[in-house]
MMTF fields as JSON, N, C-alpha, C and O atoms, coordinates in Angstrom:
{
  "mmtfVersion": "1.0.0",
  "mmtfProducer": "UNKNOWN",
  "numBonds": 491,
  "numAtoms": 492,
  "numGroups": 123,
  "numChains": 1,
  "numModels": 1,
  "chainsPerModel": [1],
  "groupsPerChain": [123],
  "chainIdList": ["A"],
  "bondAtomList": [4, 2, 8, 6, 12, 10, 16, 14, 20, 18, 24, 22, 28, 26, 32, 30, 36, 34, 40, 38, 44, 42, 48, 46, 52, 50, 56, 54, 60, 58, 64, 62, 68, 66, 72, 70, 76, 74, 80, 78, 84, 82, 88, 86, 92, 90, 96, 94, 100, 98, 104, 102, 108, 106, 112, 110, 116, 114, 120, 118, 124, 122, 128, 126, 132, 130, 136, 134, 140, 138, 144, 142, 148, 146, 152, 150, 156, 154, 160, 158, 164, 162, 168, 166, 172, 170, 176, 174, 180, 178, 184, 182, 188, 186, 192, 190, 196, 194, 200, 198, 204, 202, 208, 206, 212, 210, 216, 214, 220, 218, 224, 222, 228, 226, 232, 230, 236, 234, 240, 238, 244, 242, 248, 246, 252, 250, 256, 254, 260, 258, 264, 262, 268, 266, 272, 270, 276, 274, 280, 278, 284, 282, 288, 286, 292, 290, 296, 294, 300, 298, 304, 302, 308, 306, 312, 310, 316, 314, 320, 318, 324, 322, 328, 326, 332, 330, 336, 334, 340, 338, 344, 342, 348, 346, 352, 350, 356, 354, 360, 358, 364, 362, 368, 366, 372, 370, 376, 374, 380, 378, 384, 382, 388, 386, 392, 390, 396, 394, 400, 398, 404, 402, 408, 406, 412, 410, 416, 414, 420, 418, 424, 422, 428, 426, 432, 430, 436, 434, 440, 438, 444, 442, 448, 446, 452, 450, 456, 454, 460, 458, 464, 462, 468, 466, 472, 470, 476, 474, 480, 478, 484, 482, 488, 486],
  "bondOrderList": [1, 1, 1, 1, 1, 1, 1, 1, 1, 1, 1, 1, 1, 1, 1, 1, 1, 1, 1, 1, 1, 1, 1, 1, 1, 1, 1, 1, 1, 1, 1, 1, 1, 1, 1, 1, 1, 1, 1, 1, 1, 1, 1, 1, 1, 1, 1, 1, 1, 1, 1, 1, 1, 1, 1, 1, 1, 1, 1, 1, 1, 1, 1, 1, 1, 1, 1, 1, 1, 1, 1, 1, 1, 1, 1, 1, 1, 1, 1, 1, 1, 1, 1, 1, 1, 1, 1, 1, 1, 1, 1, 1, 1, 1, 1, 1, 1, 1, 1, 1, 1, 1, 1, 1, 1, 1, 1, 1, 1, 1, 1, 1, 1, 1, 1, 1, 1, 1, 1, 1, 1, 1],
  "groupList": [{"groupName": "UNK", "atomNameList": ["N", "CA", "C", "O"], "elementList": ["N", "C", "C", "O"], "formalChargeList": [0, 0, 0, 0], "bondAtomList": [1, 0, 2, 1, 3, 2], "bondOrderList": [1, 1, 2], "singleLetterCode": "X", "chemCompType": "L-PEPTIDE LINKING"}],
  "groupTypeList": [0, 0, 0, 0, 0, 0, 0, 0, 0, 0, 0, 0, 0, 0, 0, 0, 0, 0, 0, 0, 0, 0, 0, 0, 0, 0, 0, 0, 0, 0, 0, 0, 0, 0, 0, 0, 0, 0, 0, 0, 0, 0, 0, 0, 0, 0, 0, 0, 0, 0, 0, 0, 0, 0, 0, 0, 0, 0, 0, 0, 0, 0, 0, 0, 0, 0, 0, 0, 0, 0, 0, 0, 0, 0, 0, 0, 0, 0, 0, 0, 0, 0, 0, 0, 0, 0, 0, 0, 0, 0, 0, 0, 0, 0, 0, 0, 0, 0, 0, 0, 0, 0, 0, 0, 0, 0, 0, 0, 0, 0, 0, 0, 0, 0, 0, 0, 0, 0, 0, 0, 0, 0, 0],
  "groupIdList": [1, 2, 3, 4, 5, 6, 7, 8, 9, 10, 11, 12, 13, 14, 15, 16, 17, 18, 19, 20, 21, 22, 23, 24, 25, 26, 27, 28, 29, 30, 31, 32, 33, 34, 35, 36, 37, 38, 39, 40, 41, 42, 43, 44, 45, 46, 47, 48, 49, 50, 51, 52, 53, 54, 55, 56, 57, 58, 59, 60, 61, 62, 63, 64, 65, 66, 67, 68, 69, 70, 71, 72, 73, 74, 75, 76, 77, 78, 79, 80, 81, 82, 83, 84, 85, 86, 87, 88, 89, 90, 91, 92, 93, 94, 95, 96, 97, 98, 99, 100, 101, 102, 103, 104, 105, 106, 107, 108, 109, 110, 111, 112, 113, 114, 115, 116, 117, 118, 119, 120, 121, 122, 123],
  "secStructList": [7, 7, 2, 2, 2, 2, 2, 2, 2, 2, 2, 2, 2, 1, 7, 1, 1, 7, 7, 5, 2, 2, 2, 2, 2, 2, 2, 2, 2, 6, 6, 6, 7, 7, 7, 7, 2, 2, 2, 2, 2, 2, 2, 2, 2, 2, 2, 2, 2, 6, 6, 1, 1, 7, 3, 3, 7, 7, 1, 1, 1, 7, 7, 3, 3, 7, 7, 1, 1, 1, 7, 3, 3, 3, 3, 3, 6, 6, 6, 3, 3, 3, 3, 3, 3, 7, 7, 7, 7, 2, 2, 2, 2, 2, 2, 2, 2, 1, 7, 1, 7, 7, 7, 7, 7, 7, 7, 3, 3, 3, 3, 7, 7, 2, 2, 2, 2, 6, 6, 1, 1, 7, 7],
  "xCoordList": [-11.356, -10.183, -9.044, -8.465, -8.884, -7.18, -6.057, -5.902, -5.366, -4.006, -3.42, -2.846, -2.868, -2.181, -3.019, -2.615, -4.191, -5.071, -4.426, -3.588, -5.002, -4.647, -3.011, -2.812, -1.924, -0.509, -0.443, 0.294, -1.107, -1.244, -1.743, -1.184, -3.032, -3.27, -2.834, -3.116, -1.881, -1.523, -0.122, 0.286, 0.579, 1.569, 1.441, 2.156, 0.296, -0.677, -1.011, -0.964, -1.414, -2.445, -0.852, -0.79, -0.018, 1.673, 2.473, 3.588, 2.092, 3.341, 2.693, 1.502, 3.476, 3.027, 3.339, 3.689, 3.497, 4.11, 2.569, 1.615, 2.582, 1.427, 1.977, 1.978, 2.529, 2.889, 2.335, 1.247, 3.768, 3.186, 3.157, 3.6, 2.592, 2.496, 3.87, 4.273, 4.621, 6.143, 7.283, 8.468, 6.398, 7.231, 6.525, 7.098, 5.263, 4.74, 5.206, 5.39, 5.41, 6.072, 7.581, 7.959, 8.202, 9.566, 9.527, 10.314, 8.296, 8.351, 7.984, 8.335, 6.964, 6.758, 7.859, 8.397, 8.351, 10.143, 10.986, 11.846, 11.133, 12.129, 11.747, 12.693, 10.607, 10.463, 9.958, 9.299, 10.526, 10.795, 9.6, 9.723, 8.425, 7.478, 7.64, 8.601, 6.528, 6.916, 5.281, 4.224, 5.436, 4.283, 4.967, 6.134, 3.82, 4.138, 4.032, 3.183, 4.911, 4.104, 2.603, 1.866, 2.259, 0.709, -0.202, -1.32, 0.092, -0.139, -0.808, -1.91, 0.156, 0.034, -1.118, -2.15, -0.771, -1.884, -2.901, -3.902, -3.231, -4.549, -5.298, -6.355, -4.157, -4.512, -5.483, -6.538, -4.644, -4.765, -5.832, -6.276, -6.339, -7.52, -8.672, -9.649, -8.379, -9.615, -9.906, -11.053, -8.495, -8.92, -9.246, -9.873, -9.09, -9.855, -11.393, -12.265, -11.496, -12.879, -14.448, -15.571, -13.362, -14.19, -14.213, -14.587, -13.636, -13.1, -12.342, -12.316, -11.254, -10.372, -9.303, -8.506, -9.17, -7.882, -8.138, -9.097, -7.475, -7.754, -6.775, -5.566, -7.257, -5.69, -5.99, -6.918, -4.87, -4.48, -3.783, -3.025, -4.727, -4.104, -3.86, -4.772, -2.724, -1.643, -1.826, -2.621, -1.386, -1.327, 0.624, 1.299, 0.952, 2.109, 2.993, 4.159, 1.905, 2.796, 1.775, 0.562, 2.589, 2.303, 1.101, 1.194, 0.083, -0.978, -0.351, 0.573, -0.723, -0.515, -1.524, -2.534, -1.211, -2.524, -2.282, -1.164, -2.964, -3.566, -4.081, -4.982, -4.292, -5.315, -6.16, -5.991, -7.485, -8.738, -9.381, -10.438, -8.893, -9.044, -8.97, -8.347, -10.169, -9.907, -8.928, -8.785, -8.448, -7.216, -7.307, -7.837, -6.541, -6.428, -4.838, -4.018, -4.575, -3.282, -2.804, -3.45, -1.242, -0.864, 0.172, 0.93, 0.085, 0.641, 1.917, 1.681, 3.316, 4.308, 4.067, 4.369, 3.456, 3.362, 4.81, 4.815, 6.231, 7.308, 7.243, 6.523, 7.657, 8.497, 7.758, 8.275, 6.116, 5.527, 5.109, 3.9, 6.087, 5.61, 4.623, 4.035, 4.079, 2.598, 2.721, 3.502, 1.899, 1.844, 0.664, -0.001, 0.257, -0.896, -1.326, -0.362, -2.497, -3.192, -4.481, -4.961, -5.066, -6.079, -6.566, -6.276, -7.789, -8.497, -9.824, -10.044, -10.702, -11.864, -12.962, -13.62, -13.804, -13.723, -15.652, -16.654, -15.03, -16.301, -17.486, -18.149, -18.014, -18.903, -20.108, -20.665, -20.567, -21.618, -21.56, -22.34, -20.719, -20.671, -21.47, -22.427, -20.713, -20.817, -22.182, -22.913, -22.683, -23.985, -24.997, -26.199, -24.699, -25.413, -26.092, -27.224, -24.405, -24.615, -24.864, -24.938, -24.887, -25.05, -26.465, -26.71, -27.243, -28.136, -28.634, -29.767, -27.963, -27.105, -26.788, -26.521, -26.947, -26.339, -24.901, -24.792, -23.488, -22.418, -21.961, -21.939, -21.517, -21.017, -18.998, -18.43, -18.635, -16.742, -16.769, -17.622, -15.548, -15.016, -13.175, -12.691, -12.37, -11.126, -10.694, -11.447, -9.755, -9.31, -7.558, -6.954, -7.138, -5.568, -5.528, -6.179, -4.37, -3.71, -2.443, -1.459, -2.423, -0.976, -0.672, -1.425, 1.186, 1.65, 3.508, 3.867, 4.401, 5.254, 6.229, 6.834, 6.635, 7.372, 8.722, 9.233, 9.206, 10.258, 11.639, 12.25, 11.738, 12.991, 12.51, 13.271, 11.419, 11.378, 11.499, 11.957, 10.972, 10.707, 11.825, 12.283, 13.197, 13.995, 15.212, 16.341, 14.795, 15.398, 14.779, 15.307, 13.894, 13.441, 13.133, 12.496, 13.776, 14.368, 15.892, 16.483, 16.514, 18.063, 18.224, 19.315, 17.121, 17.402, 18.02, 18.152],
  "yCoordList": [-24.209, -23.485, -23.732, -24.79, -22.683, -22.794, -23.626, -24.028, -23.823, -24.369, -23.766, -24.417, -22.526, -21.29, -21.3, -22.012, -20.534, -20.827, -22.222, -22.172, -23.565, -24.306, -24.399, -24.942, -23.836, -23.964, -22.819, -22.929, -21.75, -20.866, -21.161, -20.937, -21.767, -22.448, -23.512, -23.925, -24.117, -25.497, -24.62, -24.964, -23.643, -22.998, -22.36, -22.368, -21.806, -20.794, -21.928, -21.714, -23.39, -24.338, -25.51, -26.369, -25.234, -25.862, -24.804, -25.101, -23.891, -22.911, -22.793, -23.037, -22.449, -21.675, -20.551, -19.962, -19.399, -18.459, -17.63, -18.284, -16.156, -15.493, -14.467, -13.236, -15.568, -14.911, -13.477, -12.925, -13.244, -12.013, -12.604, -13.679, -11.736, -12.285, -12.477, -13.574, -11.445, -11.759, -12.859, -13.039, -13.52, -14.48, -15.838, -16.927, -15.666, -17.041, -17.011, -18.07, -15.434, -15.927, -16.619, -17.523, -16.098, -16.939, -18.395, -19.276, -18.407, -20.182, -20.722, -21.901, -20.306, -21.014, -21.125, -22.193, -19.648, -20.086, -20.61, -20.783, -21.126, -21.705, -22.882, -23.669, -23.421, -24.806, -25.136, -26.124, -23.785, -24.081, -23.857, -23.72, -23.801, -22.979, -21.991, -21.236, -21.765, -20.88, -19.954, -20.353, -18.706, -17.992, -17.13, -17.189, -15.282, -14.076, -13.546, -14.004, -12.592, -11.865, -11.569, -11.909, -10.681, -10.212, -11.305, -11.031, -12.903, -13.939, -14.525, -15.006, -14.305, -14.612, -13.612, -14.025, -12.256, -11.298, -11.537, -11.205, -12.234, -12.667, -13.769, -13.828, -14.774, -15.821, -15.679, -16.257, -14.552, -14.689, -13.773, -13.66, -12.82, -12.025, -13.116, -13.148, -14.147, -14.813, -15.618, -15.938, -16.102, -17.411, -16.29, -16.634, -14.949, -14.691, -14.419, -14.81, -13.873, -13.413, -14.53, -14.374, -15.902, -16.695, -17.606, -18.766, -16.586, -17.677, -18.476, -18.957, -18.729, -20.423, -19.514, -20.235, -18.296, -18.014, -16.867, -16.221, -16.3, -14.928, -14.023, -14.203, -13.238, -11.814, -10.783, -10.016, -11.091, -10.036, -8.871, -8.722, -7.951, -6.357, -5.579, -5.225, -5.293, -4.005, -2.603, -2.326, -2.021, -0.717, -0.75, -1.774, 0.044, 0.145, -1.383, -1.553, -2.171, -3.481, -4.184, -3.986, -5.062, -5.215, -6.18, -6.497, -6.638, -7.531, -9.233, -9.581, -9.867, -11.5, -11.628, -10.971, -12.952, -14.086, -15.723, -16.226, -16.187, -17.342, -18.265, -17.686, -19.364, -20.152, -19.981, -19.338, -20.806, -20.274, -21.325, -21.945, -21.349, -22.498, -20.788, -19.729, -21.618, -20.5, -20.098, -20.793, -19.231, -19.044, -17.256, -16.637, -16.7, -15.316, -15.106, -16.009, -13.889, -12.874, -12.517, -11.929, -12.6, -11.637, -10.816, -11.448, -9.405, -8.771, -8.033, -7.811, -7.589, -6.915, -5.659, -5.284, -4.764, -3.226, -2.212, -1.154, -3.272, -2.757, -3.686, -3.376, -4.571, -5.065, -6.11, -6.679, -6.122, -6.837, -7.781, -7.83, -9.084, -10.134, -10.737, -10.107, -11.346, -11.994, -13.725, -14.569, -13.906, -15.094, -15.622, -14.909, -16.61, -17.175, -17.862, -18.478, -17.972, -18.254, -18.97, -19.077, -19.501, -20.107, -19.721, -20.333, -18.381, -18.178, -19.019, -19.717, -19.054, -19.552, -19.361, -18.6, -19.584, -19.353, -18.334, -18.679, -17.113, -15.928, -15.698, -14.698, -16.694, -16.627, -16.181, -15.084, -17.847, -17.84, -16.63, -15.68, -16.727, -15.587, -14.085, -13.594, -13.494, -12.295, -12.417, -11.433, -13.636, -13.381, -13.613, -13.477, -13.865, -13.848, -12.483, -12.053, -11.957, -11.012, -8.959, -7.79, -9.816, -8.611, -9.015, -8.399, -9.742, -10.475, -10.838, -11.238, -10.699, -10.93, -12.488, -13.386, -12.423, -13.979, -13.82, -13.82, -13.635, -13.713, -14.623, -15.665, -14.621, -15.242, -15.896, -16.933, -14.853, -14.901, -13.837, -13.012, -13.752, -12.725, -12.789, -13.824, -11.615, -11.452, -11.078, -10.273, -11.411, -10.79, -10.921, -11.951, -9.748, -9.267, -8.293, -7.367, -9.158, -8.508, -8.033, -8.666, -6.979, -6.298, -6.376, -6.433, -6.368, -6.55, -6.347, -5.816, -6.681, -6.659, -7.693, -8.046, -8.324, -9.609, -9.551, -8.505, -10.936, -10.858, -9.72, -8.879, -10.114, -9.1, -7.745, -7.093, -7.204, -5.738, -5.262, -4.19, -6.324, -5.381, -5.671, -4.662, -6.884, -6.069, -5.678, -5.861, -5.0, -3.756, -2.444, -1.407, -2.488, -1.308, -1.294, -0.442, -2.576, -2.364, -2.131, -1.761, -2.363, -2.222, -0.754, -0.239, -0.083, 1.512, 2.661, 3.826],
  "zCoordList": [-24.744, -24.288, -25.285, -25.529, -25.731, -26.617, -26.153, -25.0, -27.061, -26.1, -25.782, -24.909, -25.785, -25.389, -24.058, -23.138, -23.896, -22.115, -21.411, -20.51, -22.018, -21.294, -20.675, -19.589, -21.453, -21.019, -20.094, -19.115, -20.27, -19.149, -17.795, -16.721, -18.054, -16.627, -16.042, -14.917, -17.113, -16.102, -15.601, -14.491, -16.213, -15.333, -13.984, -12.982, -14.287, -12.824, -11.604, -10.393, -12.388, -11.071, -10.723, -9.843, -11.49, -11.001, -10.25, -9.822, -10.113, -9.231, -7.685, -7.492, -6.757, -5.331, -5.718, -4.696, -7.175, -6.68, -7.282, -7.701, -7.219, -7.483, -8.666, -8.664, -9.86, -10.917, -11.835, -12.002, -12.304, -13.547, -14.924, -15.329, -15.479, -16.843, -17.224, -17.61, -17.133, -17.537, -16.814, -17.096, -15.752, -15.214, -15.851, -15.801, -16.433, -16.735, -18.378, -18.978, -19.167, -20.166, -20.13, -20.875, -19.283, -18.824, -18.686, -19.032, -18.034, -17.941, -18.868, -18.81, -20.507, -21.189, -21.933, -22.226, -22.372, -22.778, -22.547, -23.411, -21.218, -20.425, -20.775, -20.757, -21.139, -21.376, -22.737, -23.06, -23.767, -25.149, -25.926, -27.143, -25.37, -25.617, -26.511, -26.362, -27.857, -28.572, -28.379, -28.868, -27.576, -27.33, -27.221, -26.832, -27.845, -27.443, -25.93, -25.166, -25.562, -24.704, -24.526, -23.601, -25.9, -26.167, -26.124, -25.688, -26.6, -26.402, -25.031, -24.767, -24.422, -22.695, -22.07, -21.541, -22.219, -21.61, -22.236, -21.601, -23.811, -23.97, -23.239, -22.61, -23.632, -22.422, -21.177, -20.914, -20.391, -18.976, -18.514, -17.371, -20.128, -19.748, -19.858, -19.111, -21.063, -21.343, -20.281, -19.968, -19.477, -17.973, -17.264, -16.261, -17.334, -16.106, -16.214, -15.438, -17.03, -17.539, -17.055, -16.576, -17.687, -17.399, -16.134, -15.963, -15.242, -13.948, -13.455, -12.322, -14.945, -14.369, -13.409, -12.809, -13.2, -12.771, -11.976, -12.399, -10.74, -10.284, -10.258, -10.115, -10.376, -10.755, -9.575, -9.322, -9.017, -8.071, -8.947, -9.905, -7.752, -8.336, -7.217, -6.47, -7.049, -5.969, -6.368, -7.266, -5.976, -5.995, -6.506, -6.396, -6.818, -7.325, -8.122, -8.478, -8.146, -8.565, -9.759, -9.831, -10.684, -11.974, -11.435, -10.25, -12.099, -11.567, -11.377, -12.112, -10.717, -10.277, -10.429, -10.18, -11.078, -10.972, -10.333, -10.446, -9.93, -9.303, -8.929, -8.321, -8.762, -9.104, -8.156, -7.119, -8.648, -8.371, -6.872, -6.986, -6.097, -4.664, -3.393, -3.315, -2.578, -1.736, -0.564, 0.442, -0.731, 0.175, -0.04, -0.963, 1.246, 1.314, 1.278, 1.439, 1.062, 1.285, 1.966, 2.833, 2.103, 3.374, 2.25, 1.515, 2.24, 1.476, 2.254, 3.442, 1.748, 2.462, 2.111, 0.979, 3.069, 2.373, 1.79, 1.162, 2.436, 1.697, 0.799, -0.15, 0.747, -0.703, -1.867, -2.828, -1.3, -2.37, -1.94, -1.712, -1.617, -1.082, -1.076, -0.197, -1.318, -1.567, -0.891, -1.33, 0.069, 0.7, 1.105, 1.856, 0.829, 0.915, 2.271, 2.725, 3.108, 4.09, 3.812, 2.683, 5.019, 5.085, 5.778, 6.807, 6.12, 7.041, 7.114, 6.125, 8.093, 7.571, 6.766, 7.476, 5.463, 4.479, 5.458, 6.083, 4.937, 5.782, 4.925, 5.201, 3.589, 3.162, 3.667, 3.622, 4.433, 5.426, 6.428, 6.351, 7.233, 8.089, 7.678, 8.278, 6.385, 5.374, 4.946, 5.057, 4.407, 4.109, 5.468, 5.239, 6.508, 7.431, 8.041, 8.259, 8.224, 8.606, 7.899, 8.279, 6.733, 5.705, 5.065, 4.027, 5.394, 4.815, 3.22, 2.951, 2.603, 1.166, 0.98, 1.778, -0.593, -0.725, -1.762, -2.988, -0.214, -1.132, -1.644, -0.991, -2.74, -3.787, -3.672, -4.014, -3.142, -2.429, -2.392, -2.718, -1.868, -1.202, -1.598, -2.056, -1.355, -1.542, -0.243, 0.305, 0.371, 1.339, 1.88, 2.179, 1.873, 1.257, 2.939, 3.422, 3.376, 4.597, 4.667, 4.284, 5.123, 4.671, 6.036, 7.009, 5.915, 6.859, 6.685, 5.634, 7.494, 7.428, 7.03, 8.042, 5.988, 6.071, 7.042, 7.443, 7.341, 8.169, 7.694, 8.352, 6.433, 5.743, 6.093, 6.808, 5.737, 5.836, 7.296, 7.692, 8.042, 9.8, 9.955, 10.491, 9.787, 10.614, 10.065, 10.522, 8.813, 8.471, 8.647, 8.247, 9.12, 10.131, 11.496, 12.115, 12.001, 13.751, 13.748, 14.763, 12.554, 11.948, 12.076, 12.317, 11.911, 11.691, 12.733, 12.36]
}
């Protein structure tokens, strides 16, 4: 692993947040770091490719990525939001009942965060 990857993933497996590429180049700059943009999106194609990292992808929103521990989504269908959960992990279950041997699974729940619903009971 490069050192450019490795400073990428120790930024991704140090945050709670479900960064963009342009917020993890902020942080390598912010801490004096001398890396490109184009730099970083190489990075973060090569950790994903090979697994160290997972990239969330939205529909209207730039991709996040993540570290790689299992946990699910609760997504804000207004404003983005991205928040992490612990359901119980539905491997077993999925391959039980699909009779398949799954491998993981993703699972992204949309919903309302507190800010958005009640600015639309505000209405």
């Amino acid at each position: 692993m490069t050192k450019n990857c490795k400073e990428v993933l120790g930024i991704i497996n140090s945050s709670n947040d479900h960064m963009t590429a342009e917020g993890i180049f902020q942080k390598v700059t912010a801490s004096g770091g001398k890396m490109s943009l184009a730099t970083v999106y190489n990075s973060l194609n090569s950790l994903y490719e090979t697994g160290a990292i997972r990239k969330l992808s939205f529909q209207n929103q730039n991709d996040r990525y993540d570290k790689v521990i299992p946990h699910d989504h609760l997504i804000c269908k207004k404003c983005g939001k991205i928040a992490d959960f612990n359901f119980k992990n539905l491997v077993s279950d999925l391959s039980r009942k699909t009779g398949v041997s799954v491998l993981n699974y993703d699972l992204n729940v949309y919903y309302l965060c507190e800010n958005c619903a009640e600015k639309e009971t505000d209405k």
